[in-house]
C-alpha positions as CSV (number, residue, x, y, z in Angstrom):
1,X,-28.5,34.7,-17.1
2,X,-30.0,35.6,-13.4
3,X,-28.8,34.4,-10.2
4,X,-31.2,33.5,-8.1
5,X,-30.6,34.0,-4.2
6,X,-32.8,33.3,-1.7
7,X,-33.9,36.4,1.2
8,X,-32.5,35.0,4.0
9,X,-28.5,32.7,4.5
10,X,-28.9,29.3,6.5
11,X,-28.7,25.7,5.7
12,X,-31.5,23.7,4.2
13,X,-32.3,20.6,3.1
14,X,-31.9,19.3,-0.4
15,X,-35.5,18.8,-0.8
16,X,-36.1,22.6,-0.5
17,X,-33.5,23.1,-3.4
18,X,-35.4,20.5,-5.5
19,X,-38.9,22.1,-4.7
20,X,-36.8,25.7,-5.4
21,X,-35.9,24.8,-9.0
22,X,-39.6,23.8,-9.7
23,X,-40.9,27.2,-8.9
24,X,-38.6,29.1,-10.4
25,X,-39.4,26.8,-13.8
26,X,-43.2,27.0,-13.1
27,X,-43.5,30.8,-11.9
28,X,-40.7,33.1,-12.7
29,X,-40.8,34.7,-16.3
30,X,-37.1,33.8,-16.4
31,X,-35.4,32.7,-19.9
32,X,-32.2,31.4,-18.2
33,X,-31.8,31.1,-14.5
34,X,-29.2,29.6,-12.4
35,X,-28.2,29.0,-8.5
36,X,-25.5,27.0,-6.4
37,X,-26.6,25.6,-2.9
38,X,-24.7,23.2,-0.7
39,X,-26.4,20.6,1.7
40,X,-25.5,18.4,4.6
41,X,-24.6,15.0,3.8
42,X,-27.3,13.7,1.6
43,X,-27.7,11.3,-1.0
44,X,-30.5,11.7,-3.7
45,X,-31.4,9.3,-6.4
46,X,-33.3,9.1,-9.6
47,X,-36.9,9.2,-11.0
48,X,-37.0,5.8,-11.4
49,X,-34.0,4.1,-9.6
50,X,-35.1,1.6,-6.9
51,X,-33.7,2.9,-3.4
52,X,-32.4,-0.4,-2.1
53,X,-30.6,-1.2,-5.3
54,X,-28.8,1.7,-5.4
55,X,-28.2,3.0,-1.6
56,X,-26.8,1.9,1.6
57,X,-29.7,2.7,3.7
58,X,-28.4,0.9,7.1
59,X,-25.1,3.2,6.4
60,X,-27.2,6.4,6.1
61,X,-29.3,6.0,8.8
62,X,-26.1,5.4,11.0
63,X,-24.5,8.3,10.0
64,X,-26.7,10.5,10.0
65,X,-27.3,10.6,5.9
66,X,-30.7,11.8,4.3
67,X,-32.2,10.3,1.2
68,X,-34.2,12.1,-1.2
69,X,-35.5,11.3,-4.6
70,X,-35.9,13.9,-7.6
71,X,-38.3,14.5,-10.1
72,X,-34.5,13.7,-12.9
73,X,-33.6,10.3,-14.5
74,X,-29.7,9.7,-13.7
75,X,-28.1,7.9,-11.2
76,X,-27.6,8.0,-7.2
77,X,-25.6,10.8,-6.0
78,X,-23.8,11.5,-3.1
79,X,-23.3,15.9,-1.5
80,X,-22.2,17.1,1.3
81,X,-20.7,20.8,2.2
82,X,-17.7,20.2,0.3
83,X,-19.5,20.2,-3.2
84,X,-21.6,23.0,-5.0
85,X,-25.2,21.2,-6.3
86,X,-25.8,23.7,-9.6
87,X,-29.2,24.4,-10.9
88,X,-30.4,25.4,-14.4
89,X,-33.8,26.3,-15.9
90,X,-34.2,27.6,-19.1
91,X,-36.7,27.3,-22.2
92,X,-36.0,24.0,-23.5
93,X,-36.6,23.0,-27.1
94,X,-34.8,20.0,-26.9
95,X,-33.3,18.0,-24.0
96,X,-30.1,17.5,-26.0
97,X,-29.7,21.4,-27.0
98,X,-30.2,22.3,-22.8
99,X,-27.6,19.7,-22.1
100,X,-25.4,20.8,-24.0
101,X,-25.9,24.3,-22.7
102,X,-25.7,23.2,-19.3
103,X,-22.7,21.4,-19.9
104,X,-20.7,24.1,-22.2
105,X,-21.5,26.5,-20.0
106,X,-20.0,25.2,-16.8
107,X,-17.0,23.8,-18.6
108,X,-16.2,27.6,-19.9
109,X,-17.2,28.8,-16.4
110,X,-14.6,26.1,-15.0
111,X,-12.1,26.8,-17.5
112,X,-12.0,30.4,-16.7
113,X,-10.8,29.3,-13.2
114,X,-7.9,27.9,-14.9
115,X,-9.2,24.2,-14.2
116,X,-8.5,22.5,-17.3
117,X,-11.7,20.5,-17.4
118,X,-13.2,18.5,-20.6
119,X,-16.6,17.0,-21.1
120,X,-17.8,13.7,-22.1
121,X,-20.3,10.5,-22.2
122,X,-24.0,12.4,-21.4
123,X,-23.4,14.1,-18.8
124,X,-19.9,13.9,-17.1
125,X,-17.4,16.7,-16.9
126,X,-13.9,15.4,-16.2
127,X,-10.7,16.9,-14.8
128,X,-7.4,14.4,-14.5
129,X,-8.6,12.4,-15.7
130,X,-11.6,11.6,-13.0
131,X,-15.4,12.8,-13.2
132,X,-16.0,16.2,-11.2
133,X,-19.3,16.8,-11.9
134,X,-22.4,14.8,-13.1
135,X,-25.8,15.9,-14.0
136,X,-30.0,15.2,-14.9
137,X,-32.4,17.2,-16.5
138,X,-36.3,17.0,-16.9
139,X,-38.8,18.5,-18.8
140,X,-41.6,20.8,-16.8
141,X,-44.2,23.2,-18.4
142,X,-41.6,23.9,-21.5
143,X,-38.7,24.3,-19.6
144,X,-35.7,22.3,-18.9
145,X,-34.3,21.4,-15.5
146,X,-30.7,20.7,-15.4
147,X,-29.1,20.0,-11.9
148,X,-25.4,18.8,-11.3
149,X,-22.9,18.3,-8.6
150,X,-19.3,19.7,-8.6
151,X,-16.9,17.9,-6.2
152,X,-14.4,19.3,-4.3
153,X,-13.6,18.0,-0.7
154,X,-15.8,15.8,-0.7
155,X,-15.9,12.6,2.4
156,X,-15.7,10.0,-0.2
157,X,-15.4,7.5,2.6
158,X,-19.5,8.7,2.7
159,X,-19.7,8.6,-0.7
160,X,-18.6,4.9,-0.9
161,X,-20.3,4.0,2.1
162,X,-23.4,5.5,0.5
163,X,-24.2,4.5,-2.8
164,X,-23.9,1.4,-4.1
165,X,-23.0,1.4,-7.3
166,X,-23.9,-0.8,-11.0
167,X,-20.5,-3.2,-11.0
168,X,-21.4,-3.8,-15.1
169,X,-21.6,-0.1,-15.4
170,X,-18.4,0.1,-13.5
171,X,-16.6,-2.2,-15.3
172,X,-17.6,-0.3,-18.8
173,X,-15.9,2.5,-17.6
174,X,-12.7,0.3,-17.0
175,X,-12.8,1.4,-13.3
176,X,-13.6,-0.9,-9.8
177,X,-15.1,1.7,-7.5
178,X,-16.4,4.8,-7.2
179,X,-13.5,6.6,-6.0
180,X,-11.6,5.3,-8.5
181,X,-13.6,7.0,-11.0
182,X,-14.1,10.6,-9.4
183,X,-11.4,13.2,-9.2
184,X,-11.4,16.1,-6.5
185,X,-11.2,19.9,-7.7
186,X,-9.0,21.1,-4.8
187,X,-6.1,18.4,-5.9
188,X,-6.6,21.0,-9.4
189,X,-6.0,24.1,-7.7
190,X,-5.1,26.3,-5.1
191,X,-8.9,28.3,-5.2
192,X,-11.3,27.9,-2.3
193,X,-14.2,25.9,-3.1
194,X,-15.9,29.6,-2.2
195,X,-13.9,31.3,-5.0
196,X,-14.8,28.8,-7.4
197,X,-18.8,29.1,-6.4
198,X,-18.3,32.8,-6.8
199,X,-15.9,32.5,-10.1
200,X,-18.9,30.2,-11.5
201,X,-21.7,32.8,-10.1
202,X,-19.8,35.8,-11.9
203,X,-19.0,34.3,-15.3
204,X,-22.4,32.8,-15.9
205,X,-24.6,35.6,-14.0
206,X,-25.0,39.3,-15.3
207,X,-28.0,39.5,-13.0
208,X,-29.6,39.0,-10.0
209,X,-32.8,38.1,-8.6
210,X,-33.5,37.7,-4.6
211,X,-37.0,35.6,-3.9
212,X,-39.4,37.3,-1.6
213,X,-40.5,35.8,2.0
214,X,-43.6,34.6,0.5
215,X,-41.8,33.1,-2.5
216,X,-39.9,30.9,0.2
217,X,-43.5,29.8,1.7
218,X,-45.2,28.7,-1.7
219,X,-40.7,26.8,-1.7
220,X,-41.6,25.2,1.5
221,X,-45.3,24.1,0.4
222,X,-43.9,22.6,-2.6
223,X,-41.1,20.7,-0.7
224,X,-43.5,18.6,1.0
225,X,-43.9,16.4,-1.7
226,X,-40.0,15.7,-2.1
227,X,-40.4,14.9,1.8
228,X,-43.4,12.3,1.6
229,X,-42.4,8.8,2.1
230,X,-44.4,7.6,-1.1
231,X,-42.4,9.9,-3.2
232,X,-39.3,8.8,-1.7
233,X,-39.8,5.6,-1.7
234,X,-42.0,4.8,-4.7
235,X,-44.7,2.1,-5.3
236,X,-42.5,-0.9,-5.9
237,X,-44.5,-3.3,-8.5
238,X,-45.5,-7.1,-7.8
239,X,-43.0,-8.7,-10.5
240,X,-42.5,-12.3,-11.2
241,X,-39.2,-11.6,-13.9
242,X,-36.7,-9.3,-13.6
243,X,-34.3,-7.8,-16.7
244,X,-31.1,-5.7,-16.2
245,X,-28.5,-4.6,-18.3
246,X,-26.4,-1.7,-18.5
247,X,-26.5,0.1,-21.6
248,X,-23.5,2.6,-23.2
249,X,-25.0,6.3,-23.6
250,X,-28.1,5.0,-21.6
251,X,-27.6,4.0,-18.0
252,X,-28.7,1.0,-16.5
253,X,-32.0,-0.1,-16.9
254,X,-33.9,-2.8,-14.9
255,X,-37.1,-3.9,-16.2
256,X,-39.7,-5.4,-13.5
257,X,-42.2,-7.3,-14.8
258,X,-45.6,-9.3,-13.3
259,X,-46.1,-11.9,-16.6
260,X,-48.4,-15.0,-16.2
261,X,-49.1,-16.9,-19.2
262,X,-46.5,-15.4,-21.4
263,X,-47.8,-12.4,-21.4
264,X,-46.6,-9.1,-19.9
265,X,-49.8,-8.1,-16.7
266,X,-47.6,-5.1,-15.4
267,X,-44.0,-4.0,-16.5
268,X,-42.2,-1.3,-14.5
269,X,-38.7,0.0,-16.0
270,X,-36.6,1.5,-13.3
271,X,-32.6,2.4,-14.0
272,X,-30.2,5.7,-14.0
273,X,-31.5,6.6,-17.6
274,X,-32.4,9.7,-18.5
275,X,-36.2,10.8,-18.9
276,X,-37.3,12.7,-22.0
277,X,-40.9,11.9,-22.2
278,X,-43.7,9.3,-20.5
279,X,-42.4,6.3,-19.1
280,X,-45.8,5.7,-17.5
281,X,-47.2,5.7,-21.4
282,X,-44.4,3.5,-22.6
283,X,-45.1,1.0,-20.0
284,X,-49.0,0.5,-20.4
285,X,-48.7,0.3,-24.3
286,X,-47.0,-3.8,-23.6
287,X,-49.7,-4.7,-21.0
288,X,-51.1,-7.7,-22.2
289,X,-48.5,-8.4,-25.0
290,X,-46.7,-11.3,-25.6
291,X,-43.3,-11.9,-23.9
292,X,-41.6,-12.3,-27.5
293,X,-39.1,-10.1,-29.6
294,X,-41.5,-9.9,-32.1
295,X,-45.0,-9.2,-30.1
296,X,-42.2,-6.8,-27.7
297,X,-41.1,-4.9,-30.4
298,X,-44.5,-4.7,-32.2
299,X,-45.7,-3.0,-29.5
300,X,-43.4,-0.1,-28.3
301,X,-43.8,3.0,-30.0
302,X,-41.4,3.8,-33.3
303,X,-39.2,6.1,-31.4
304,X,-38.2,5.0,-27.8
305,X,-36.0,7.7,-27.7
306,X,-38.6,10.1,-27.3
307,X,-38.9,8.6,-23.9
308,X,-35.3,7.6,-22.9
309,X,-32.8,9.3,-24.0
310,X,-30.2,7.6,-26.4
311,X,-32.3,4.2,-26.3
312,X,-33.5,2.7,-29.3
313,X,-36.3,0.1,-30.0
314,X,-34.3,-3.1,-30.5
315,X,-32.0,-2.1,-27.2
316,X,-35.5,-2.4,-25.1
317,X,-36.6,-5.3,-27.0
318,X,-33.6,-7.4,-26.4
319,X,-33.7,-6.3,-22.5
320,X,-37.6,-7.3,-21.8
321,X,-37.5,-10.6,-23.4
322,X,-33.9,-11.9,-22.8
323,X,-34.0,-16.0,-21.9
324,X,-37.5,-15.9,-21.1
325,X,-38.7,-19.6,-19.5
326,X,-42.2,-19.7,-20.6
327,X,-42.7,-22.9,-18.9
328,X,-41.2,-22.2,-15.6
329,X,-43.5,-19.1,-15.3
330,X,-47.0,-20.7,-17.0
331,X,-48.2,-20.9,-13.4
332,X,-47.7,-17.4,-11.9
């Protein structure tokens, strides 16, 4: 695998990182790359999460906290300078093969540190007991995009303050906050958080690649898309019903929906799921159907999966049309 290092040290801003990740997937005849980065405190969110039901924003602003969305499904993530961000990109056949080879090779990386780490659910790697480091992944031009965080010292008094987190998905954890769910690596052991980014670096990395000043520039161009308010924060649909339910393997998923007459006009499906294909595709295929199990599920494609990971057909059926009130909603 090649490390990727950048020409010149100094602190940027996550958006750069995100932007960095896509040109190395859509330029650099790479196999299997990786690179660490830290940021200021930042929070960044999913693909298709909804800002304000997932972040703080008065708390940010106060503090001094930027917010950033990524191209990934998953949930809302807090980093600051005491955690390493990790980035992936490799050919991807499938997402579950690169997760797994995101995921297996961090834990052996972590493990050869001494850290007696463990993996599990879809994404999480755990140490006492608590969840050290999360991930998301997307698919771009063949390639897979993993990125995850890896705490350390983090302020979790930010990282409360920040996010805002699903209580249902809480409670299926058997947890009531988000501190009470993480774990810190430096209550693991006695390495810096600096030997550990190096430790990772050297038993991952056999090579190294530094970009070139004009590699940085085409960074920087891309970046400006990850900094535009539309792409932050999103097109929010008109939506007359709203669904949400938090589902084991999944993530939460929240569908927004415009219906008038029983029928579905516009449906929107934000959430912390993870994409796999065209959610865009998925959604027009039920505009102008019927607001029913059967019409619903009629509709959708055979394989749902394709397009959220771990979701099947009769999980997104049962969300859309949940209790719908025909009556109370003939007149919108």
């Amino acid at each position: 695998m090649v490390n990727i290092i950048l020409p010149t040290c100094g602190e940027r801003k996550l958006s750069f990182y995100l932007a960095m990740e896509e040109y190395v997937a859509r330029h650099l005849d790479i196999p299997e790359a990786f690179f660490v980065w830290k940021v200021p405190p930042s929070v960044i969110f999913g693909r298709n999460q909804l800002i304000e039901n997932e972040v703080n924003i008065d708390y940010c602003k106060e503090h001094g906290v930027q917010t950033y969305r990524r191209k990934s499904g998953g949930g809302c993530v807090y980093a600051d300078r005491g955690n390493l961000m990790m980035s992936f990109i490799a050919e991807s056949p499938s997402v579950q093969y690169t997760y797994h080879q995101y995921v297996m090779l961090v834990l052996g990386a972590l493990r050869s540190l001494g850290i007696d780490a463990s993996a599990t659910g879809r994404n999480d790697l755990m140490v006492g007991g608590g969840k050290v480091s999360g991930s998301a992944f997307y698919h771009l031009n063949g390639r897979g995009i993993v990125h995850g965080t890896l705490l350390y010292d983090t302020d979790m008094q930010n990282m409360t303050s920040c996010l805002l987190p699903d209580k249902e998905k809480l409670a299926s954890k058997g947890v009531k906050s988000v501190r009470q769910r993480v774990s810190l690596l430096k209550d693991f052991t006695t390495l810096s958080l600096e030997e550990i980014e190096r430790g990772i670096v050297g038993h991952l990395c056999k090579e190294r690649l530094t970009l070139t000043e004009h590699d940085v520039e085409e960074i920087e161009r891309m970046e400006q898309e990850y900094l535009s308010a539309d792409f932050i924060w999103g097109n929010n649909p008109r939506f007359t019903v709203v669904r949400k339910r938090y589902i084991e393997n999944v993530g939460t998923i929240e569908a927004r929906m415009e219906v008038k007459k029983g029928c579905i006009q516009a449906i929107d499906l934000k959430g912390d799921y993870i994409v796999v294909g065209d959610v865009g595709a998925l959604c027009a295929q039920l505009k102008g159907v019927a607001l029913t199990p059967e019409a619903v599920g009629e509709a959708l494609p055979d394989d749902v999966s394709k397009t959220i990971f771990n979701l099947n057909n009769s999980e997104l059926t049962n969300l859309i049309t949940e209790t719908y009130d025909e009556q109370k909603n003939m007149s919108l």
